[in-house]
C-alpha positions in Angstrom: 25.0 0.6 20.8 23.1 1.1 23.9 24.3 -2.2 25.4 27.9 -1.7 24.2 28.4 1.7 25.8 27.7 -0.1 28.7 30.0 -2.4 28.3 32.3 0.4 27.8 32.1 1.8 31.2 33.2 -1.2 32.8 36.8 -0.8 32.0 36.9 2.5 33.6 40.0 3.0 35.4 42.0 0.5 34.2 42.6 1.1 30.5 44.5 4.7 30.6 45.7 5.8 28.1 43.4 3.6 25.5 39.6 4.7 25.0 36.6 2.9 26.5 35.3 0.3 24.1 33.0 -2.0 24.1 31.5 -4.4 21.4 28.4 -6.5 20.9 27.7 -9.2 18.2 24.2 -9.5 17.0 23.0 -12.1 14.7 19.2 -13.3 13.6 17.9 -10.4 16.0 20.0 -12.3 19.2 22.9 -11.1 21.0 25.5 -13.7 20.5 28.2 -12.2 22.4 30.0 -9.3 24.2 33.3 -8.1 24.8 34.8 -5.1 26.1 38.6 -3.6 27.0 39.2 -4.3 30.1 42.7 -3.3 30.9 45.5 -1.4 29.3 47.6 -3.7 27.6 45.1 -6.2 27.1 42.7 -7.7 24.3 40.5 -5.5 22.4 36.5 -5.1 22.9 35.9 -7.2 19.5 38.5 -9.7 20.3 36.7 -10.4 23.9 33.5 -10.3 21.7 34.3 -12.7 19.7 36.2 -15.4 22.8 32.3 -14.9 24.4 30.6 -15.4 21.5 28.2 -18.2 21.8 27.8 -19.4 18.5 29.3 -19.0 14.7 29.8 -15.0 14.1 29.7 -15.1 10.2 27.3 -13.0 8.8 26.5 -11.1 12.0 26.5 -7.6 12.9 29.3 -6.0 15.1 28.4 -3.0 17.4 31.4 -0.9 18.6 31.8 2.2 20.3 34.8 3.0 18.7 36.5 2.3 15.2 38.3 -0.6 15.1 42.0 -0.3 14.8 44.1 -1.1 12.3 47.3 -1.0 13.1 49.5 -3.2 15.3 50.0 -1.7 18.7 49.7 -4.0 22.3 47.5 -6.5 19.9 47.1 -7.1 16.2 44.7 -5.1 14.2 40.9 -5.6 15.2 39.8 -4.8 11.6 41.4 -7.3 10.4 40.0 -9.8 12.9 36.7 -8.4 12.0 37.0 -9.3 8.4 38.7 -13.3 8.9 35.8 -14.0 11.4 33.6 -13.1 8.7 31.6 -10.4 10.2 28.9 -8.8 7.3 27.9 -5.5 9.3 30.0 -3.0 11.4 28.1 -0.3 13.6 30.4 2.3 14.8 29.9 4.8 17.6 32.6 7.4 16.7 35.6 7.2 14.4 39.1 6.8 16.0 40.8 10.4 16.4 44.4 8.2 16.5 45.8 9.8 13.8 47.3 6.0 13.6 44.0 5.0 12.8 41.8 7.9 11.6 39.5 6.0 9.5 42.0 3.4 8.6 39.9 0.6 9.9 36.7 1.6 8.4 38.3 1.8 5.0 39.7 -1.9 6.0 36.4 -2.9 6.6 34.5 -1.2 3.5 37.2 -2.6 1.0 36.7 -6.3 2.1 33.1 -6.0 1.1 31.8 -5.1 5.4 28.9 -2.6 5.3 30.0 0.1 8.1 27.5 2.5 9.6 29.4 5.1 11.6 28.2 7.8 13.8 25.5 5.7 16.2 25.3 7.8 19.6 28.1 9.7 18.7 28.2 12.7 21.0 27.4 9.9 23.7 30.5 8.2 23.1 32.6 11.0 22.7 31.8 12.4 26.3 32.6 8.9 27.8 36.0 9.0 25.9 37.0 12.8 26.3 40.2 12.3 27.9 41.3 10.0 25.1 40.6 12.5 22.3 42.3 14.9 24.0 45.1 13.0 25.1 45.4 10.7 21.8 45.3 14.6 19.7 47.6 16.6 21.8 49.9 14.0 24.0 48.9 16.1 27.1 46.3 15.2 29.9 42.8 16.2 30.0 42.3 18.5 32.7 39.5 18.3 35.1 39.4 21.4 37.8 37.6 20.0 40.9 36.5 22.3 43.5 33.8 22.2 45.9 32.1 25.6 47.5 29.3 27.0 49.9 26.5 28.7 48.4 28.0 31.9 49.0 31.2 30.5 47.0 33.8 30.3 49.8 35.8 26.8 49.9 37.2 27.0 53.9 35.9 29.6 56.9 38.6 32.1 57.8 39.9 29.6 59.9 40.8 27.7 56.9 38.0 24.3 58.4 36.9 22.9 55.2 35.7 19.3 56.6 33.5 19.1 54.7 31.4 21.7 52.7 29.6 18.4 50.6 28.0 16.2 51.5 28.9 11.8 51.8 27.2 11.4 48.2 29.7 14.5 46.8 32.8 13.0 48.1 31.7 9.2 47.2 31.7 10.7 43.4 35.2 12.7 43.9 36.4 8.9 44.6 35.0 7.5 41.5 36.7 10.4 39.5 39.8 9.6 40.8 39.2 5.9 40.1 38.7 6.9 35.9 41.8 9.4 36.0 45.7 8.4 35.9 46.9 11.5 38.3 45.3 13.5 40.4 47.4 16.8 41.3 47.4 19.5 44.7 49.8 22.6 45.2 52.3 22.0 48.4 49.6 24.5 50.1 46.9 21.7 50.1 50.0 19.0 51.5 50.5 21.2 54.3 47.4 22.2 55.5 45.6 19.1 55.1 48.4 16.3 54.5 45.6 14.5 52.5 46.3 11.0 51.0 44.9 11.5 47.9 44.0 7.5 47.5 41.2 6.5 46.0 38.6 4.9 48.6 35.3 2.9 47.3 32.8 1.0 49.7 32.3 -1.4 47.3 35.5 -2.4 45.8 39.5 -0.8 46.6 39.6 1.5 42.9 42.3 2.7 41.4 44.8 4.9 43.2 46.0 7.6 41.1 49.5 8.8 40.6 50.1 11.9 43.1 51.3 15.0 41.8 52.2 17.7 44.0 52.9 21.3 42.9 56.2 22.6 44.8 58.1 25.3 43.4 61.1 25.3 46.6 60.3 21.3 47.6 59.0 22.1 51.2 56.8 18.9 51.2 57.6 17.0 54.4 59.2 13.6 54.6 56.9 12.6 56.6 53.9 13.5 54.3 51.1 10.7 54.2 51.6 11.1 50.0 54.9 9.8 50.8 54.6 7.3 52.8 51.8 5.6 51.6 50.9 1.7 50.7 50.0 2.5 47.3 50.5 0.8 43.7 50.8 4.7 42.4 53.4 6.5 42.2 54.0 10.4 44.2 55.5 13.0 41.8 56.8 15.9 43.0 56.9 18.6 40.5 59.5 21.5 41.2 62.3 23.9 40.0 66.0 24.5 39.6 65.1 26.5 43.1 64.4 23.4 44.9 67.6 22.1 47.8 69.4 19.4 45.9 69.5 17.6 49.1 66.1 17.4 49.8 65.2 16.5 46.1 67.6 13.5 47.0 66.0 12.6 50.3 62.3 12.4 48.4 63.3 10.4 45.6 65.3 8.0 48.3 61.5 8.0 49.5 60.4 6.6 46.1 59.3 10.4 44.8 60.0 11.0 41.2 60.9 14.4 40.6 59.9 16.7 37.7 62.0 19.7 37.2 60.1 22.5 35.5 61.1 26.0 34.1 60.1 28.6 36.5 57.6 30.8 35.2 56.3 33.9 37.3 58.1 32.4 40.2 56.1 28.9 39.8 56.0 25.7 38.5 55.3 26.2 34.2 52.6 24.1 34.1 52.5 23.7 31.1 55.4 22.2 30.4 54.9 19.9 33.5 51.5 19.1 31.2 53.4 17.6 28.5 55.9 15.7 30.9 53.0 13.8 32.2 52.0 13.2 28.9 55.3 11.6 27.7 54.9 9.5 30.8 51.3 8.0 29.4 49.3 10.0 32.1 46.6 10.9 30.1 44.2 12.5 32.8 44.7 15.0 35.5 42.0 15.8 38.1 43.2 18.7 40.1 42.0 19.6 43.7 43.9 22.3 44.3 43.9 25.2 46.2 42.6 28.6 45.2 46.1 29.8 43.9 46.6 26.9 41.9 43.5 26.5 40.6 44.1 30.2 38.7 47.1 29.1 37.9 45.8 26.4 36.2 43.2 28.6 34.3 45.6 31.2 33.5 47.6 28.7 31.5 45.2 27.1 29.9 45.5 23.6 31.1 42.1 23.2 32.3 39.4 21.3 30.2 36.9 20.8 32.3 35.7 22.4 35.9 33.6 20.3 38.2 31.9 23.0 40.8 30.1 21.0 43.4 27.9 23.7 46.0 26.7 22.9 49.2 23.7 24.8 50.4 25.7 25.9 53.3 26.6 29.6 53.9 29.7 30.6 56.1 30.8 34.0 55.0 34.0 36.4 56.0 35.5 38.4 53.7 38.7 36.8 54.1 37.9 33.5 53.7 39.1 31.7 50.7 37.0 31.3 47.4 38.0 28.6 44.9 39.7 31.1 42.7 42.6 33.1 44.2 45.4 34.4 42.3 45.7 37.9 40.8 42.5 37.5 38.7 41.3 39.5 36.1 41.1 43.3 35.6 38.0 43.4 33.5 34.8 41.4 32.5 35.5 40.8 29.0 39.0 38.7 30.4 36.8 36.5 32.5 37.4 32.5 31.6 34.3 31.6 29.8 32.3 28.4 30.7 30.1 26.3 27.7 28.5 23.0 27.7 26.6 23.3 30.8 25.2 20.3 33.0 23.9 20.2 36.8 23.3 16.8 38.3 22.2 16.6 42.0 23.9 14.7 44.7 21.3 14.5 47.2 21.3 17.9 49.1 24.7 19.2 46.8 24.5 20.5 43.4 27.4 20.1 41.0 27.8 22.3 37.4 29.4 20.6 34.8 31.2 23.2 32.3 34.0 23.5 29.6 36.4 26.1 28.9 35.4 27.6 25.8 38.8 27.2 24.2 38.6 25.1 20.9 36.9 22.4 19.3 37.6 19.5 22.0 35.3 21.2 24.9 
């Protein structure tokens, strides 16, 4: 199972909105082939499996980090394939939360005679594919809050310089995040201060650029904004209101912008409803590197899932220089957003804390 989450990984980026899968066959003790989904669209991790597979797979044991499906999608079944190839064994990582699935393709399995083991390195798989449970449960992105701080928790001086608080080994991993998501989204503050490009850039290979979405309530992005005019295979969305100038909603979509029109709430975008648009669009991740406005905004509504706080041992200080949540805030102690799930991993002189929101079963 080991081997097959491995596998797994190796479609990252490239199979949104399906799960990471991968499959190994094993038969007399040997590995007799490998497989795993490489791209959206494309074959299955027991289909791929079985084209490697070096030798006859009846009687062999199948290990697969998810639950094969059973129902016809981009391919056919993989539960059924499992039981013409003649496959004795299935080991399964984690059952399928597609409620087009759900334990479907087990009971396939079981009822043509196939002993199925379920549950191997579960919790392991499920935190490799926690943007497809949520996604695949609530048709709405999974959420990741990205922000990056000096020890003393400011994320610019009073200047508003924030190149750069981390470190080359922080930002290297930003990159790989925005490589595994399908969107990555800033408020029109972040567009112009910076006027970022929000690509994704790798040493070793180009990665995935994700789709741009920016966060402006009146449409005061530029024309001449790098997200615009960018040569990129993903799309810029510009996410606004019925308080936008028609004209200049025309002008960025003659730029190749699509534009989201969302209800206005509390004089902003409703992000929430901009959550589910995304959603219907098959954008089934969102990492947000916003500013410290819309990074409240964000928690206030509950779209966050996941905050990624990278610190730098660095210590600027001013009482008016930003900290990487703005907005009103809350009154009291006991309405603070509550963090669970806690991990700190190390990027050489940088910290970063992994958390949760503490806001239902998926976190």
């Amino acid at each position: 199972m080991k081997r097959a989450i491995e596998l797994s990984k190796l479609g990252v980026g490239h199979t949104n909105p399906n799960p990471l899968v991968g499959a190994v066959i094993v038969k007399d003790g040997r590995i007799i082939g490998e497989g795993y989904h490489a791209f959206y669209g494309g074959p299955h991790a027991e289909v791929n499996a079985f084209k490697n597979a070096s030798e006859d797979v009846k009687g062999a044991t199948m290990y697969v980090t998810l639950e094969p499906c059973s129902h016809y999608g981009k391919t056919p079944p993989c539960a059924n394939a499992i039981v013409e190839k003649g496959i004795s064994k299935v080991v399964v990582g984690m059952e399928d939360p597609n409620p087009l699935v759900a334990g479907r393709g087990i009971e396939i399995l079981r009822n043509n005679g196939i002993e199925v083991i379920t549950g191997v390195l579960e919790e392991e798989v499920k935190k490799l594919n926690e943007i497809f449970i949520k996604y695949i449960t609530t048709e709405t992105p999974f959420c990741i809050l990205k922000t990056a701080m000096t020890l003393d928790g400011k994320i610019a001086t009073v200047t508003g310089d924030s190149k750069w608080i981390t470190n080359q080994e922080s930002r290297k991993y930003v990159h790989q995040l925005r490589h595994r998501v399908a969107a990555i989204m800033v408020g029109i503050g972040t567009i112009l201060t910076d006027d970022p490009l929000l690509t994704t850039r790798l040493d070793e290979n180009k990665g995935v650029d994700p789709v741009r979405v920016i966060i402006d309530t009146y449409a005061r992005i530029p024309l001449e904004a790098k997200v615009l005019n960018l040569n990129s295979d993903a799309k810029t969305i510009v996410a606004t209101t019925e308080k936008a100038d028609k004209n200049k909603l025309k002008a960025l979509e003659e730029k190749g912008a699509e534009i989201i029109k969302t209800p206005i709430r509390d004089n902003k975008i409703d992000l929430a409803y901009l959550m589910k648009a995304l959603g219907e669009k098959k954008i089934d991740s969102v990492l947000l590197e916003g500013g410290s406005t819309l990074n409240y905004s964000a928690l206030n509504e509950g779209i966050v899932d996941k905050i990624l706080a990278f610190i730098a041992p660095k210590i600027i200080g001013g009482s008016n220089a930003k900290t990487p949540v703005g907005g009103e805030g809350k009154k009291y102690i006991k309405d603070a957003f509550i963090l669970d799930n806690i991990n700190i991993l190390r990027f050489d002189q940088d910290i970063m804390i992994e958390a949760y929101l503490t806001k239902g079963e998926l976190c």
